[in-house]
C-alpha positions in Angstrom: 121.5 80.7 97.6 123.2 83.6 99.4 120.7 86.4 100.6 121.9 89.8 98.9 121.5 91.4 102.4 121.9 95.7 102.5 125.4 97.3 101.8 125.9 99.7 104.9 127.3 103.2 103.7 128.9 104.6 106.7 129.4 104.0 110.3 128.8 106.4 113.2 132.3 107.1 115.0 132.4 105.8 118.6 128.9 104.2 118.3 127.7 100.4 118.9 128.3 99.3 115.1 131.7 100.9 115.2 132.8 99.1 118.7 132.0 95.9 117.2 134.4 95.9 114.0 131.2 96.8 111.3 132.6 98.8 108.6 130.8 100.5 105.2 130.6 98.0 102.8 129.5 95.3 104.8 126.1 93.9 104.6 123.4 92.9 107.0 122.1 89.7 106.0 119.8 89.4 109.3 118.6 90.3 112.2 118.1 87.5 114.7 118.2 85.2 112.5 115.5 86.7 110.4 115.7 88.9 106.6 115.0 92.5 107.1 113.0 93.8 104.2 113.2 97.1 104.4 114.3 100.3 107.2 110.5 99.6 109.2 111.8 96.2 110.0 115.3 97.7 111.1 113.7 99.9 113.2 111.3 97.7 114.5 113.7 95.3 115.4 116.4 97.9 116.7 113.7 99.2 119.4 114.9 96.0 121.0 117.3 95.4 124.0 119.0 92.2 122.5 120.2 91.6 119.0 121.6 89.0 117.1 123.0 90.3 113.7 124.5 88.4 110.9 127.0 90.6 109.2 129.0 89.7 105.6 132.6 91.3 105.6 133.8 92.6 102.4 136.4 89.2 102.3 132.9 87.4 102.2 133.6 86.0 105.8 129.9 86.2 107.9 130.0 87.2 111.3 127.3 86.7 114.4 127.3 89.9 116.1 125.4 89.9 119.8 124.8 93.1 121.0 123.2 94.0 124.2 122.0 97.9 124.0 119.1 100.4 126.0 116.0 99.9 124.3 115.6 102.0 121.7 119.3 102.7 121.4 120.7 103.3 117.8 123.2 101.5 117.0 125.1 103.8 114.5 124.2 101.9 110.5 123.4 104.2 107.8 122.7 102.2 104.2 123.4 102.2 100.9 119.8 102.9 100.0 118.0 104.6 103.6 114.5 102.7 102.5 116.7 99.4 102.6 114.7 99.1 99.1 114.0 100.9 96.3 111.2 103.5 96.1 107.9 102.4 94.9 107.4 104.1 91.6 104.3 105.7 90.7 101.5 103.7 88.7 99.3 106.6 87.9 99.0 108.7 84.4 97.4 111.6 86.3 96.1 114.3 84.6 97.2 117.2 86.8 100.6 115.8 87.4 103.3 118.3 88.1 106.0 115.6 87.2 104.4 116.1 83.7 104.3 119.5 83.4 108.2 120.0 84.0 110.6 121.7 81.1 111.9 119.2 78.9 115.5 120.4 80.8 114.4 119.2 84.3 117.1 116.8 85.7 116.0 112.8 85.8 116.0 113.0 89.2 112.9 115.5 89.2 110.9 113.2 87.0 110.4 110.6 89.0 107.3 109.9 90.8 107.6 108.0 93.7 104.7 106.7 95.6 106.0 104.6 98.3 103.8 104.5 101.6 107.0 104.0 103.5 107.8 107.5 102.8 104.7 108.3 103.8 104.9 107.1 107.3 108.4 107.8 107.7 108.9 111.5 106.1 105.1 112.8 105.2 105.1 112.4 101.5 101.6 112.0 100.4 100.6 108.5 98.3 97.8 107.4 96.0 97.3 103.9 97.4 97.2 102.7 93.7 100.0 100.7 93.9 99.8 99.0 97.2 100.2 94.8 97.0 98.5 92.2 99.3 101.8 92.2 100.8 101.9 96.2 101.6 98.8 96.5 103.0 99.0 93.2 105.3 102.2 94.5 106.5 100.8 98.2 107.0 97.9 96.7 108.9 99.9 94.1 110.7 102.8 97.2 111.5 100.1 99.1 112.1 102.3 102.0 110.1 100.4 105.0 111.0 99.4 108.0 110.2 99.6 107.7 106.6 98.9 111.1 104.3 96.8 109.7 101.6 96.2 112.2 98.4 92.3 111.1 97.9 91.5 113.6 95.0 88.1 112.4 94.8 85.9 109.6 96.8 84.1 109.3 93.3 85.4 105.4 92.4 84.7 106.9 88.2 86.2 109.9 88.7 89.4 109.4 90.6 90.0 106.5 87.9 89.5 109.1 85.0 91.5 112.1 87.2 94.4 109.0 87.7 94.7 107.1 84.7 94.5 103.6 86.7 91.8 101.4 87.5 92.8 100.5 90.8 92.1 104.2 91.9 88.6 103.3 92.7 89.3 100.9 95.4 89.8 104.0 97.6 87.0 103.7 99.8 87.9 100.0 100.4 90.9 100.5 101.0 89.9 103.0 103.8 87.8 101.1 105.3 90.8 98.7 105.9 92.3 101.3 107.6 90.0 101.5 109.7 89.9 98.1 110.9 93.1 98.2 111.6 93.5 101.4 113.3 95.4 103.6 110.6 95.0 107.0 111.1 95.0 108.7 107.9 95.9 112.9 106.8 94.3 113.9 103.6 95.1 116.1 100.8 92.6 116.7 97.8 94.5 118.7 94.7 91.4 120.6 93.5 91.1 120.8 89.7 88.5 123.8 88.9 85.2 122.0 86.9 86.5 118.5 87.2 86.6 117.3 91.3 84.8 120.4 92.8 81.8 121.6 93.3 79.4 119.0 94.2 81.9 116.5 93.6 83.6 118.3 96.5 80.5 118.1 98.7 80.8 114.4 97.9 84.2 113.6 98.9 83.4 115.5 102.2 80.5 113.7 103.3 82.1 110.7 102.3 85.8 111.2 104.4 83.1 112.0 107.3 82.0 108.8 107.6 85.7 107.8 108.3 86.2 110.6 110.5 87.4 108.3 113.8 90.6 107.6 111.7 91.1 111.3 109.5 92.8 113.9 111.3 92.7 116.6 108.4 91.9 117.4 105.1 93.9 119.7 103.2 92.3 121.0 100.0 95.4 122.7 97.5 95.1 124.0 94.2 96.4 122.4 91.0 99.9 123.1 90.4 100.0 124.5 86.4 103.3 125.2 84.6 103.2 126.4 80.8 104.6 123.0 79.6 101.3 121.1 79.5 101.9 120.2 75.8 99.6 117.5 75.3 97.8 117.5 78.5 94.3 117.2 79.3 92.8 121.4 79.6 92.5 122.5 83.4 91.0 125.9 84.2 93.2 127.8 86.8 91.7 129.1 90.0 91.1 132.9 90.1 89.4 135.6 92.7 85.9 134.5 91.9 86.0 130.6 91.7 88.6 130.6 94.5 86.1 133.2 96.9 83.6 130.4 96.0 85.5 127.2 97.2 86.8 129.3 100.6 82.6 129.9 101.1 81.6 125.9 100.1 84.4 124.8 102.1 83.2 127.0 105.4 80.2 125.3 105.5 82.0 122.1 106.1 84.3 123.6 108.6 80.9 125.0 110.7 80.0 121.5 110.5 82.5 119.2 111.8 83.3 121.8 114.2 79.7 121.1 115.4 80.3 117.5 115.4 84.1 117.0 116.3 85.3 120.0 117.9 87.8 120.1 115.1 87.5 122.3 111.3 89.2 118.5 110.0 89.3 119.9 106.2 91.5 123.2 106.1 91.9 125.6 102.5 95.4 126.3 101.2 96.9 129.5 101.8 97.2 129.8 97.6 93.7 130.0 97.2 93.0 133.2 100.0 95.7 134.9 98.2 93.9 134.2 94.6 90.7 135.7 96.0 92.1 138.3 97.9 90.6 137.7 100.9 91.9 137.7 104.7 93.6 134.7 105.8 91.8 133.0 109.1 92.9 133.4 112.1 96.1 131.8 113.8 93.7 129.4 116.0 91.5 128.7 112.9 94.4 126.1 111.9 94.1 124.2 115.3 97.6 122.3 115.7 98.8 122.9 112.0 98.4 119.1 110.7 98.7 120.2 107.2 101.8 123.1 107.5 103.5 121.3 105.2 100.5 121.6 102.3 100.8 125.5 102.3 98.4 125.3 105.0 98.2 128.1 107.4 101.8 128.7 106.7 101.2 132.6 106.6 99.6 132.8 109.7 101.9 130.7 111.5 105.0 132.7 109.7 103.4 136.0 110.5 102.9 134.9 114.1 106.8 133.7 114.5 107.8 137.0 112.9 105.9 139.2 115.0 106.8 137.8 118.4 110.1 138.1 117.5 110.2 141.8 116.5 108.7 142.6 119.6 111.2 141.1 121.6 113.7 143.1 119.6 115.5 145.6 121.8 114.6 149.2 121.0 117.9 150.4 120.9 119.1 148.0 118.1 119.5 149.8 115.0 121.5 150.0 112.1 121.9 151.0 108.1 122.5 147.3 106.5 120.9 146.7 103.1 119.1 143.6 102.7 117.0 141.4 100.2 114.5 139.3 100.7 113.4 136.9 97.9 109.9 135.6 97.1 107.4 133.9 95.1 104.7 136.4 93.1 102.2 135.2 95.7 103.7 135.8 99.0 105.2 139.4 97.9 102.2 141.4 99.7 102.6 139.8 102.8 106.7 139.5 102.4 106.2 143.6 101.6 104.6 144.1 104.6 106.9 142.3 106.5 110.4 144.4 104.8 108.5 147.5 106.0 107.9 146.3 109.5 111.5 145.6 109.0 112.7 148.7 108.3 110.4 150.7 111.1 112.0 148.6 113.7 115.2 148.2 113.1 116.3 151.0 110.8 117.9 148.9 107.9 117.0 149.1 104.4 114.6 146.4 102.9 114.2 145.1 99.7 111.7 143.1 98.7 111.9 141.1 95.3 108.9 138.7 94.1 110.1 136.9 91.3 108.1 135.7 88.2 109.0 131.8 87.2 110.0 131.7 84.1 111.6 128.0 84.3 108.0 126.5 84.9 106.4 129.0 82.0 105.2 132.2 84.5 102.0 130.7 85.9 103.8 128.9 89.1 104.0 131.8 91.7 104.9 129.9 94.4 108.3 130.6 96.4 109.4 127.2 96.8 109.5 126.4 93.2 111.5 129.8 92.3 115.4 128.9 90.7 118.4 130.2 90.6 118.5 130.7 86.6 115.2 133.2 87.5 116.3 135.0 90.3 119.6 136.3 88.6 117.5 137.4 85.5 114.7 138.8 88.6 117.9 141.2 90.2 119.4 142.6 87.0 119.9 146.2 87.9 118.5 145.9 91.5 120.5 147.4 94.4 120.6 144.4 96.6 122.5 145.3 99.9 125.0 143.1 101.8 123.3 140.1 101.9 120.3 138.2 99.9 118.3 135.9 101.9 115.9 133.2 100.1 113.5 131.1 101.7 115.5 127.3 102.3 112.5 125.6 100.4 113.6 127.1 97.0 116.9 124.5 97.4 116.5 120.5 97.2 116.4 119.3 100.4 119.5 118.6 102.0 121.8 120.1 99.5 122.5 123.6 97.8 120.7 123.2 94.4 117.7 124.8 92.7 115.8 123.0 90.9 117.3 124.0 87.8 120.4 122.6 88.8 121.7 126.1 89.6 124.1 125.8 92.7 124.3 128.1 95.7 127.6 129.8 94.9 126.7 129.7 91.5 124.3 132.2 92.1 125.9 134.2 94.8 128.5 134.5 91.7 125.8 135.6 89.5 125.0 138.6 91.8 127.7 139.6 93.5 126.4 138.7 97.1 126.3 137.1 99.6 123.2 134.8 99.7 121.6 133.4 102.5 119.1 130.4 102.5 116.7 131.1 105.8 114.0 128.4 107.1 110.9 129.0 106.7 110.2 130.7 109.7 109.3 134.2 111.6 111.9 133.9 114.5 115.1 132.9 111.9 113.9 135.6 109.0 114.3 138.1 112.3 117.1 136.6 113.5 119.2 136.5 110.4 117.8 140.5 109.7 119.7 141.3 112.8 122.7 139.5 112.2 125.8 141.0 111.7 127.9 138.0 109.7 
């Protein structure tokens, strides 16, 4: 029986792959003689010098490619599917899922829930180790696939089978400790639910992650994400000033300690929940390296940072009367105000400001990343909005210009008349895009 092999997609001009006659639509069946499974054993075995690979034309004719390269070296193959594979699909029924909670409109695309600990490695997505086979975790241990971001929710075997809606949830600790065997380093996340995995049951988790501390680098702690379509769904309590002031406090404690004891904070509070109880924001040097930006973690601090060393490296004599919009969540619009008006001192232009409420996820989500298109047209009717609008890139799917209510790019920028600008997430390019003159 003929091995499927992996369709290749495209071809990198002038690279190895395109030297050597490989064309998309072809298919790897091998690699020295041997099936590639998925993209970690392509890259494993492309780290090599030597290469034997066994190539099916379109015409069905199979070709034995030798290819002598640097180490390392790409050799110019993009795939059909980049995980070689499909995505491991989620095998939880959790009850805080945000996959859950989306309008009834949301495109397919947005409803499924991966969980694929390939991802993880390769691009940072966080996994619930629920549906990991003998064959996963032999080759993660045998790869030795690390670090691995691992959402733990709970070390409580009872609870984190309740909170996921699947029985193996409670091998968690196990499964850990197989990490550790095998040298897995491991980043944390734990989505807090208010009255359910808090509290004591907080205290728990911590001290239990701390006796697997020589393979965690962080702990992030978020808040549940809650949208008004939870129809159905188990009741959560949202965070506010009081019980939010009260994690920050609980979580100090821990903080003080493993600073004692590792030199390191290791377990690090959202930005979302400082905002919710109106309290300061630690210091820059409280986040350490940033291990968790990517959780909303510290993102303020290191944004504000960015921004501020840029505006002082602005030239006093740069001035002008542009009008310009910045768009935001609800819960960045204090610090984004502060920002428009530092703005506007330094360089003279005119500032605006817009937080916009999130109707498409029912007006409790406040985050900027999950603003759309459909909401920030309804958000400017009326507004004076200057020569340019520029939105934070996270609001757009990744890679492409789409919100995640399908609206497009120039869709919008037809909507309101102007120019909009999608800016990364970032001080330095928020400055840099304020001063230029395109």
């Amino acid at each position: 029986m003929k091995t499927k092999g992996h369709t290749i997609s495209n071809i990198l001009p002038g690279s190895i792959a395109d030297e050597m006659g490989i064309e998309p639509g072809d298919k790897l069946i091998a690699i020295n003689n041997t099936t590639v499974l998925d993209v970690l054993d392509y890259l494993e075995w492309i780290e090599q010098d030597y290469l034997e690979l066994t190539i099916r034309k379109q015409d069905g004719e199979e070709w034995i490619l030798e290819i002598e390269k640097d180490i390392d070296e790409d050799i110019g193959i993009d795939f059909e599917f980049p995980l070689m594979d499909r995505k491991k699909a989620c095998a939880n029924n959790c009850i805080f899922c945000f996959v859950d909670q989306l309008p009834p409109s949301s495109r397919c695309s947005l409803q499924f829930k991966d969980d694929d600990w390939r991802l993880s490695f390769l691009m940072g997505n966080y996994i619930t180790l629920t549906n990991l086979s003998p064959r996963d975790l032999k080759r993660i241990h045998e790869k030795h696939v690390s670090p691995l971001y691992v959402s733990i929710h709970t070390s409580n075997p009872d609870l984190r089978i309740k909170m996921m809606g699947n029985k193996r949830a409670g091998e968690i600790l196990d499964i850990l400790e197989g990490f550790r065997e095998n040298g897995i380093l491991v980043h944390c996340q734990i989505v807090l639910c208010r009255n359910i995995n808090d509290g004591n049951e907080l205290d728990k988790t911590l001290e239990d992650l701390w006796s697997f501390h020589d393979i965690i680098q962080s702990i992030a702690i978020v808040p549940v994400g809650l949208t008004g379509h939870r129809q159905g769904l188990e009741e959560i309590l949202p965070y506010d000033k009081g019980s939010s002031n009260q994690l920050i406090d609980q979580v100090e404690v821990w903080q003080a300690f493993f600073k004692d004891k590792l030199d390191t904070a290791l377990v690090f509070v959202a930005d979302e929940f400082y905002l919710m109880a109106e309290r300061p924001m630690p210091e820059y040097q409280a986040y350490e390296d940033f291990p968790q930006i990517e959780n909303g973690v510290g993102l303020v601090q290191k944004f504000r940072n960015e921004f501020y060393e840029a505006i002082e490296e602005l030239s006093s004599d740069i001035r002008g009367q542009d009008e310009i919009s910045i768009i935001t969540g609800q819960s960045a619009f204090e610090i984004m105000e502060e920002i428009g008006q530092t703005l506007e001192r330094m360089t003279g232009k005119t500032i605006y400001v817009y937080p916009i409420k999130n109707n498409f996820f029912g007006g409790q989500v406040s985050v900027a990343g999950l603003v759309t298109g459909s909401d920030i047209i309804k958000g400017l009717e009326g507004k004076p909005l200057g020569e340019k609008i520029l939105i934070p890139n996270i609001m757009l799917r990744q890679g492409e210009n789409v919100f995640l209510d399908d609206t497009t790019l120039e869709t919008l920028q037809q909507g309101l008349g102007t120019k909009v600008v999608p800016v990364a997430v970032d001080g330095r390019a928020l400055v840099k895009e304020i001063m230029s003159k395109d």
